[in-house]
DRENDO-1510 file (C-alpha; in Angstrom, 1 decimal, always signed):
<recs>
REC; n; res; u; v; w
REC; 1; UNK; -50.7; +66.0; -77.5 .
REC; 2; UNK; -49.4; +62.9; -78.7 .
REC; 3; UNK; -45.5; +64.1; -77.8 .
REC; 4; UNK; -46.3; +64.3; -74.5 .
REC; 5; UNK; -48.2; +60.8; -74.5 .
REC; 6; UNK; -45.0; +59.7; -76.0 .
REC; 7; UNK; -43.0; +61.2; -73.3 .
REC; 8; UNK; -45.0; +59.8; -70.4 .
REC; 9; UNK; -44.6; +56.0; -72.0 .
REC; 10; UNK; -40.9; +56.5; -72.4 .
REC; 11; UNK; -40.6; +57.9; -68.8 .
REC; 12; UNK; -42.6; +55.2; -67.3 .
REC; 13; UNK; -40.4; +52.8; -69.6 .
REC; 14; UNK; -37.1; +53.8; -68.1 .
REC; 15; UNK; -38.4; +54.1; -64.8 .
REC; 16; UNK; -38.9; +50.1; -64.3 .
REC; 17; UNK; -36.5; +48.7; -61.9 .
REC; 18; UNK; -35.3; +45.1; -61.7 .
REC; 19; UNK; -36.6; +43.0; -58.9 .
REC; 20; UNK; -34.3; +43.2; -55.6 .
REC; 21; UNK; -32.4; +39.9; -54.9 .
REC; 22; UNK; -29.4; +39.9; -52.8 .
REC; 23; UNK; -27.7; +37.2; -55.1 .
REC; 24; UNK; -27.9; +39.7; -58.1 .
REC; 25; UNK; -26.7; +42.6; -55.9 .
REC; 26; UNK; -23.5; +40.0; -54.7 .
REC; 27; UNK; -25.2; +40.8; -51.3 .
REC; 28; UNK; -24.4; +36.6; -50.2 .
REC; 29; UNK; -22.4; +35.8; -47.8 .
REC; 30; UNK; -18.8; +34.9; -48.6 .
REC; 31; UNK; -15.8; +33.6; -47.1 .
REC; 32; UNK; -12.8; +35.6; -47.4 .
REC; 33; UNK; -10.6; +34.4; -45.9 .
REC; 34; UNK; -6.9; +36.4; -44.9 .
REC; 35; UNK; -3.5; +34.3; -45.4 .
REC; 36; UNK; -2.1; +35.4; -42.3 .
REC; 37; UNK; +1.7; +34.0; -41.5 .
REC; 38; UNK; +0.4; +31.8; -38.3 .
REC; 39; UNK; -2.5; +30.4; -40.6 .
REC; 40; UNK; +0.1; +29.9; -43.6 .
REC; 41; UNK; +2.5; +28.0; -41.7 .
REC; 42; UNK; +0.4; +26.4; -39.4 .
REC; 43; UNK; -1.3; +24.9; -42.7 .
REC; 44; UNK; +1.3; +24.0; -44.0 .
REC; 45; UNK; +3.3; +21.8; -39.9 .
REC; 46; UNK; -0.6; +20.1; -40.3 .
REC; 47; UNK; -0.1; +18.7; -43.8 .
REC; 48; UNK; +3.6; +17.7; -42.9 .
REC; 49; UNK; +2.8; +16.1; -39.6 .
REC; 50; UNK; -0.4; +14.2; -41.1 .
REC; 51; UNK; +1.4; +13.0; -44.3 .
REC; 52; UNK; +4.1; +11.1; -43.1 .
REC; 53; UNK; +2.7; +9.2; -40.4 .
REC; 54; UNK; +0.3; +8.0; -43.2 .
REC; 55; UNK; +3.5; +7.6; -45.9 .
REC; 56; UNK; +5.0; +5.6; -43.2 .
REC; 57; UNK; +2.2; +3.1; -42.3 .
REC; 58; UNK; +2.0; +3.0; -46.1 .
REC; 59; UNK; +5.5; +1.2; -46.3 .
REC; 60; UNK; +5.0; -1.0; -43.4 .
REC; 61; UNK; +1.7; -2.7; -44.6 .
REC; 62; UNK; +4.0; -2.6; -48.1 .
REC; 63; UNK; +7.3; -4.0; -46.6 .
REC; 64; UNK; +8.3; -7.5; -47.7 .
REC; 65; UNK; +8.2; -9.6; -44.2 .
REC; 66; UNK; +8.1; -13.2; -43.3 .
REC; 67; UNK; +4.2; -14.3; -42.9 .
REC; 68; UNK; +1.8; -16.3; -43.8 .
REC; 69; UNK; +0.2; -15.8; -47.2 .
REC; 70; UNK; -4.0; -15.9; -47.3 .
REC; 71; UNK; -5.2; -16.9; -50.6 .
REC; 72; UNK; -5.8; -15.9; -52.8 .
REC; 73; UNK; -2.2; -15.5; -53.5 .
REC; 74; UNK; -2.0; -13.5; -57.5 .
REC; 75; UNK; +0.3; -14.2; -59.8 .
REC; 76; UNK; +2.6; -11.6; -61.7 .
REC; 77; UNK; +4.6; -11.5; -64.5 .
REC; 78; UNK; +6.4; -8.4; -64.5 .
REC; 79; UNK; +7.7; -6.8; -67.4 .
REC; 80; UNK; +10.9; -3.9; -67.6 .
REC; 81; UNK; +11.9; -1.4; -70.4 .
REC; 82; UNK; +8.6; -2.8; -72.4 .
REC; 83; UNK; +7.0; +0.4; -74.1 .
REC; 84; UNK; +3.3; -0.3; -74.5 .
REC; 85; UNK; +2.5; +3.1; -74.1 .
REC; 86; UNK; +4.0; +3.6; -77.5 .
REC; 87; UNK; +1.7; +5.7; -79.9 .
REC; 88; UNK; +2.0; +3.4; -82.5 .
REC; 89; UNK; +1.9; +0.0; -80.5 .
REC; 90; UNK; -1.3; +1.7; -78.6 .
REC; 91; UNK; -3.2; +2.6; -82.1 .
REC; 92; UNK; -1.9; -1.1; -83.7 .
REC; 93; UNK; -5.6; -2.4; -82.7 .
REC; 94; UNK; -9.4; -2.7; -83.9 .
REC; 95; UNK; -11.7; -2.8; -81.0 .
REC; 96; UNK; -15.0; -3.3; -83.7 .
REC; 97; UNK; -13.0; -6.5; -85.1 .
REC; 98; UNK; -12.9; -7.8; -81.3 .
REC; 99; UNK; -16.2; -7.7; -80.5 .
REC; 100; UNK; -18.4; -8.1; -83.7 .
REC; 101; UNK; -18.0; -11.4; -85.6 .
REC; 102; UNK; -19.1; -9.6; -88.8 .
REC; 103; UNK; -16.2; -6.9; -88.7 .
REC; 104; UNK; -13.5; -9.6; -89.0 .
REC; 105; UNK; -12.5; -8.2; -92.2 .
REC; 106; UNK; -11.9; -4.9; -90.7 .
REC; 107; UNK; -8.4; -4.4; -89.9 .
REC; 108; UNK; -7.7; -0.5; -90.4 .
REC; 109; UNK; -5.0; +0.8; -87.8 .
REC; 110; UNK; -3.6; -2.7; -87.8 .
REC; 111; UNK; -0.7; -3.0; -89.8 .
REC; 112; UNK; +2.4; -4.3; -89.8 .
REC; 113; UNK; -0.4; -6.8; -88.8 .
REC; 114; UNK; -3.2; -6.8; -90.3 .
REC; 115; UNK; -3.9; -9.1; -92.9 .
REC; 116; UNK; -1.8; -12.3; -94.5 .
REC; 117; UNK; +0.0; -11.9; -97.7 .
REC; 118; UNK; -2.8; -13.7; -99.8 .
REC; 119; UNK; -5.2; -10.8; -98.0 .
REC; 120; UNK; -6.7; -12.8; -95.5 .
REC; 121; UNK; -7.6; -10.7; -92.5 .
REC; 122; UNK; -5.9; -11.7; -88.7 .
REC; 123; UNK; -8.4; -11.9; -86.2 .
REC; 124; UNK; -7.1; -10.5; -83.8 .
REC; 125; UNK; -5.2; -8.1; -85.9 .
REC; 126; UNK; -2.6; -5.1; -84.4 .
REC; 127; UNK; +0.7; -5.2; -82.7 .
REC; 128; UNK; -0.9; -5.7; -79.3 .
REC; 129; UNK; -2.2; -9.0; -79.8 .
REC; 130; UNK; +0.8; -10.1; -82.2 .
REC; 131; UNK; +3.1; -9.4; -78.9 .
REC; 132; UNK; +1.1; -11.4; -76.3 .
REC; 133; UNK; +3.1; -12.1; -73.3 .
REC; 134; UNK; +3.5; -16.4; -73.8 .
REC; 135; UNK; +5.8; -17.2; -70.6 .
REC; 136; UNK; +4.5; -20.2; -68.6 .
REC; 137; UNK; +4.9; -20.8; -64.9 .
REC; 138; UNK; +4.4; -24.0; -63.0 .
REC; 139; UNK; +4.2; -23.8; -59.1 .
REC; 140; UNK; +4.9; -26.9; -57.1 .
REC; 141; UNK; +4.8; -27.2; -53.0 .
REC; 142; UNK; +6.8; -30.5; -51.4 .
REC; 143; UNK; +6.5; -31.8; -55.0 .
REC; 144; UNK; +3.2; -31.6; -55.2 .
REC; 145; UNK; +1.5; -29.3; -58.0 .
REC; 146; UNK; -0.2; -25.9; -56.8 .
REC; 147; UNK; -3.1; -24.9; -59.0 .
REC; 148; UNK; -3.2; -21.5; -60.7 .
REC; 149; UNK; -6.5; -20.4; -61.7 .
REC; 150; UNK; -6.0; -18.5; -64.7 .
REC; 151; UNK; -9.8; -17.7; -64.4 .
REC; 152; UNK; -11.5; -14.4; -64.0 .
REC; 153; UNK; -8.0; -12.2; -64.1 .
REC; 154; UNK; -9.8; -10.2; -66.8 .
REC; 155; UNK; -11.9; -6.9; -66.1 .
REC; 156; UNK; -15.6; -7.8; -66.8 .
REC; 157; UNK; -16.1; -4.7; -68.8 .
REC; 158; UNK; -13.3; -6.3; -71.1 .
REC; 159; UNK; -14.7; -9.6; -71.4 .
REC; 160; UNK; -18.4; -8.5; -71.8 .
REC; 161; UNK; -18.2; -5.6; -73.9 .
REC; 162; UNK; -14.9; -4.8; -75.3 .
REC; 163; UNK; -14.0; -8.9; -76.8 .
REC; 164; UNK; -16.8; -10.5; -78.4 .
REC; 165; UNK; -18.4; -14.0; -77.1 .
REC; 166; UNK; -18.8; -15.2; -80.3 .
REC; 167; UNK; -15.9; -13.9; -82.0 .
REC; 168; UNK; -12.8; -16.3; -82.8 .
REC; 169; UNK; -9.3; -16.3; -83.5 .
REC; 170; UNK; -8.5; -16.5; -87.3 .
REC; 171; UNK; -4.6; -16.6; -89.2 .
REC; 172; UNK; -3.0; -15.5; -86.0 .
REC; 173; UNK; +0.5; -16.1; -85.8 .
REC; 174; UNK; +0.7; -17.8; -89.0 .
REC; 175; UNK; +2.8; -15.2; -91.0 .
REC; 176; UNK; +6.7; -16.1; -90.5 .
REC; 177; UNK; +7.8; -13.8; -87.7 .
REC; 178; UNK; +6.4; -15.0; -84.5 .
REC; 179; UNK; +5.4; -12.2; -81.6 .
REC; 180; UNK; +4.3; -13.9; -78.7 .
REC; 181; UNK; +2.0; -16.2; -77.4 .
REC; 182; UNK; -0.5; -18.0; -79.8 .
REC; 183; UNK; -4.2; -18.4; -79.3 .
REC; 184; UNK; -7.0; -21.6; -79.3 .
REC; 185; UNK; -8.9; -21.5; -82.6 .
REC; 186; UNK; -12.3; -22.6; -80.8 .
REC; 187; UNK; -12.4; -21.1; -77.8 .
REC; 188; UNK; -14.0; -17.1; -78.1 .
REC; 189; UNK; -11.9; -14.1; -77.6 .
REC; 190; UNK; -13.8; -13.2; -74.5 .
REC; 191; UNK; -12.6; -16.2; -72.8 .
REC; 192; UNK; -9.1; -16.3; -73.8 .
REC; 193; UNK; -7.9; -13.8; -70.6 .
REC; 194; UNK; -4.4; -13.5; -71.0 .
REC; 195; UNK; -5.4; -12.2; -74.3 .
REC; 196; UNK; -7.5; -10.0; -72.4 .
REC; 197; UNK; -5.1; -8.8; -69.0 .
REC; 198; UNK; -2.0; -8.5; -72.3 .
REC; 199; UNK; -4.6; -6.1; -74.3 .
REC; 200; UNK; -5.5; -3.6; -71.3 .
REC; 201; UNK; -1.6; -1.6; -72.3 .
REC; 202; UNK; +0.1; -0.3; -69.3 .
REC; 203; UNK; +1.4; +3.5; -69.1 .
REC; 204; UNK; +4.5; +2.6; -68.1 .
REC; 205; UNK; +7.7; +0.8; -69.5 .
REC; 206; UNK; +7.6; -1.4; -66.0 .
REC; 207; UNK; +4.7; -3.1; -65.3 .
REC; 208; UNK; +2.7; -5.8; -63.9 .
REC; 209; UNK; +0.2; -7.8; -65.2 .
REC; 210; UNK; -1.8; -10.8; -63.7 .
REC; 211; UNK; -1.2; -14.3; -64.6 .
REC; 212; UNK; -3.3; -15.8; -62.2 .
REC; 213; UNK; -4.1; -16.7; -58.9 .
REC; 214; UNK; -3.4; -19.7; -56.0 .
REC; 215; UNK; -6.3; -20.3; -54.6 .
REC; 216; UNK; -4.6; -22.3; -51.4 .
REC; 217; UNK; -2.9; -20.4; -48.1 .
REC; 218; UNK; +0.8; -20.7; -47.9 .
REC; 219; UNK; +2.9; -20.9; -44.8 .
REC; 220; UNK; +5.6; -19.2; -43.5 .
REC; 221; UNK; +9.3; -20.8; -44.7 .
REC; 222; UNK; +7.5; -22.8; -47.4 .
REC; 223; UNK; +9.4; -23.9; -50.3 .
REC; 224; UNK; +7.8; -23.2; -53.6 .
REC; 225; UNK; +9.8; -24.3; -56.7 .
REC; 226; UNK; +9.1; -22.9; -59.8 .
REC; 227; UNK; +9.6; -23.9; -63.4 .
REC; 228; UNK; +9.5; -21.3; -65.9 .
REC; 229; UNK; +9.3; -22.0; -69.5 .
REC; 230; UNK; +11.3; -19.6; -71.2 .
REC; 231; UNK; +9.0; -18.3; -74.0 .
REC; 232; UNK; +9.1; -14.6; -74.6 .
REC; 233; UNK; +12.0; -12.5; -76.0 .
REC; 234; UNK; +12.9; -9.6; -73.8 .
REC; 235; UNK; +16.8; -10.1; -74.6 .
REC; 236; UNK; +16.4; -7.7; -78.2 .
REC; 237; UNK; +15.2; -4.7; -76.3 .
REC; 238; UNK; +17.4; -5.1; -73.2 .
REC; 239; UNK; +14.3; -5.8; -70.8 .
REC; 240; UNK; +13.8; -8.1; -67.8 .
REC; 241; UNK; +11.1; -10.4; -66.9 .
REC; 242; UNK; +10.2; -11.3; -63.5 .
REC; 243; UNK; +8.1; -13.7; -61.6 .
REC; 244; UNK; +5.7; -12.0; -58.4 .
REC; 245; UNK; +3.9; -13.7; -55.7 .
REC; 246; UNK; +1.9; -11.5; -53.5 .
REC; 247; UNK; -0.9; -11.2; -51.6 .
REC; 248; UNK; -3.5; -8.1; -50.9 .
REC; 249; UNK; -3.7; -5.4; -48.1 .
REC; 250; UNK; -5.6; -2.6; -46.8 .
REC; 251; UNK; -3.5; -0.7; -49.4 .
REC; 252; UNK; -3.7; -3.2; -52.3 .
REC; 253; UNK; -0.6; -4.8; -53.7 .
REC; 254; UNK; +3.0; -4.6; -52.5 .
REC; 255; UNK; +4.0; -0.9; -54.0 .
REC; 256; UNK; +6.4; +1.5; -52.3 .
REC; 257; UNK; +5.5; +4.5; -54.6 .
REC; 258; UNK; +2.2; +6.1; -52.8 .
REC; 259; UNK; +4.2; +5.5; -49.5 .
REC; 260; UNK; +6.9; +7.4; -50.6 .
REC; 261; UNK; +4.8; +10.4; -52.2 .
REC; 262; UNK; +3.3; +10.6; -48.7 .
REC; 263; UNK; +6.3; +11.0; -46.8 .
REC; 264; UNK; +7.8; +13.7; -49.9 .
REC; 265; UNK; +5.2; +15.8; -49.6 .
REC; 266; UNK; +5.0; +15.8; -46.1 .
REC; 267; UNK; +8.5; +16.4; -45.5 .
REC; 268; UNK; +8.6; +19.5; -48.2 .
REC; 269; UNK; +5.6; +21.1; -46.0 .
REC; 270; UNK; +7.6; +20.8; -42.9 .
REC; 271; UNK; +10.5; +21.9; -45.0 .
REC; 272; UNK; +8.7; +24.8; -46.7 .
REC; 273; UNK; +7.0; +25.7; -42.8 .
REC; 274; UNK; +10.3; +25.8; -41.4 .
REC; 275; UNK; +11.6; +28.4; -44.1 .
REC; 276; UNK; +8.4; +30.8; -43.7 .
REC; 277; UNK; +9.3; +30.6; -40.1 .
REC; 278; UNK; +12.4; +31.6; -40.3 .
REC; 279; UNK; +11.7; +34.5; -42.7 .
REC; 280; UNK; +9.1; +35.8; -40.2 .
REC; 281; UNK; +11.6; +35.8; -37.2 .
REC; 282; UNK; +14.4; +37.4; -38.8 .
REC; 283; UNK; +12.8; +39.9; -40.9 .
REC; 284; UNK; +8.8; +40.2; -40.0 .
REC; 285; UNK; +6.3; +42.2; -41.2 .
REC; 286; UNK; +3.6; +43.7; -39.9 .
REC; 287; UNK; +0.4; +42.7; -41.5 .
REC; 288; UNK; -2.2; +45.2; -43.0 .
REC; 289; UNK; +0.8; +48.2; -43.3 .
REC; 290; UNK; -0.1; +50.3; -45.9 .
REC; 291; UNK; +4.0; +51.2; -46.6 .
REC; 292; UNK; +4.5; +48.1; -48.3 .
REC; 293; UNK; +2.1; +48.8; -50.8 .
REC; 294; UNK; +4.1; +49.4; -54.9 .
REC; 295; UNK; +2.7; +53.3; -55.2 .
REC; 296; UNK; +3.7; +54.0; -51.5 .
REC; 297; UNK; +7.4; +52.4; -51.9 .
REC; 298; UNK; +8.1; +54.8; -55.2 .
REC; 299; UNK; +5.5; +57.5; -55.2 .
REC; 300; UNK; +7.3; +59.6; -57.9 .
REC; 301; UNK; +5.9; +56.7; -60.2 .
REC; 302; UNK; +2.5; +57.6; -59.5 .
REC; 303; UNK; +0.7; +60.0; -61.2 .
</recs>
């Protein structure tokens, strides 16, 4: 009697079925789409004929024409063959130091420059800072002085979160080997931009950083003379410095590059359209034949 009670629990057990839903039984509907030769190449003219109309307006708003200049006008110095993305320069940097006025004696990932001989820590410490960019640049127009505002070039994430308000330079630059640009002893870190813009390393070995901006329209044909003081030594690693004046539009900054990527990409689409093309006339196939298939090509093979 109580095998069969048994029986009957373990039937009624295996019996229970799941609740129907059409998303556990992959009932949905789905797109499946079929890559037919006319839908591959058609895709393919679309992306070609789109992209370099685009690449092309890209370098006309980019080109380098006679107009007048809106303000704000920015300010670039422009650096070649410098390597900040260098693993070693990147690490050469305490970001606690920067903002926390207590953590000035924490300099680990600093050296070479992290502390004086007599063990003194440098506030800022790291190669970054040691190597600030310390060029000047002043702009004059019919001999009178144009103003460069050298204020708010900085991110604001940098200069109220990352550098500290109440955190000061201390022993910088005073070892015997000078790097770059010095910095004013009573004036906080997160008000000292260049520090700031020089800090924020670029990924590549030419690059552009903002010195600041003229806050005044310029005409077309003006004369703008500049004096450059000659402060930063590019000449031991073979790099340039250069001097940019340029203003902003619908694509940003003056920059071939994106214009050009346009117009490559279209161009291999068209390129790579033309070849599929090609292939179909001289040697098409038709689509859904079942002789193209491996097993039906060498049917000894199969098994």
């Amino acid at each position: 009697m109580s095998f069969s009670d048994g029986a009957s629990k373990s039937s009624s057990k295996s019996s229970t079925k799941p609740t129907y839903s059409r998303f556990t039984q992959q009932e949905l509907p789905a797109c499946k789409p079929i890559l037919t030769p006319a839908l591959v190449m058609t895709t393919f003219i679309m992306i070609g004929i789109t992209f370099i109309p685009i690449g092309l307006s890209h370098l006309s708003a980019s080109e380098n024409v006679p107009k007048k200049m809106k303000q704000p006008i920015f300010v670039y110095y422009q650096l070649d063959q410098f390597y900040q993305n260098h693993r070693r320069y990147v690490k050469s940097q305490n970001d606690e130091q920067y903002r926390d006025p207590s953590a000035s004696a924490k300099t680990t990932n600093c050296e070479p420059e992290a502390q004086l001989s007599e063990g003194q820590p440098i506030v800022p410490c790291g190669l970054i800072a040691w190597s600030l960019f310390n060029d000047t640049y002043t702009l004059s127009r019919n001999d009178v002085a144009l103003p460069i505002n050298k204020k708010g070039i900085a991110w604001e994430s940098d200069r109220t979160h990352k550098f500290g308000s109440n955190v000061y330079a201390k022993n910088f630059q005073n070892r015997s080997l000078i790097g770059g640009g010095k910095l004013i002893d009573n004036i906080p870190l997160n008000q000292q931009e260049d520090l700031l813009v020089w800090m924020r390393t670029a990924a590549l070995p030419n690059f552009r950083k903002l010195y600041g901006r003229i806050e005044t329209d310029l005409e077309v044909n003006e004369i703008i003379k500049v004096v450059i003081q000659n402060n930063y030594n590019t000449y031991s690693f073979n790099g340039k410095k250069k001097l940019v004046i340029s203003t902003t539009t619908w694509i940003g900054g003056k920059n071939d590059f994106l214009g050009m990527v346009y117009i490559i990409v279209g161009g291999v689409c068209l390129l790579i359209a033309l070849v599929f093309i090609t292939v179909y006339l001289i040697k098409p196939r038709p689509l859904g034949d079942p002789s193209y298939l491996s097993w039906n090509k060498n049917p000894a093979s199969v098994q």
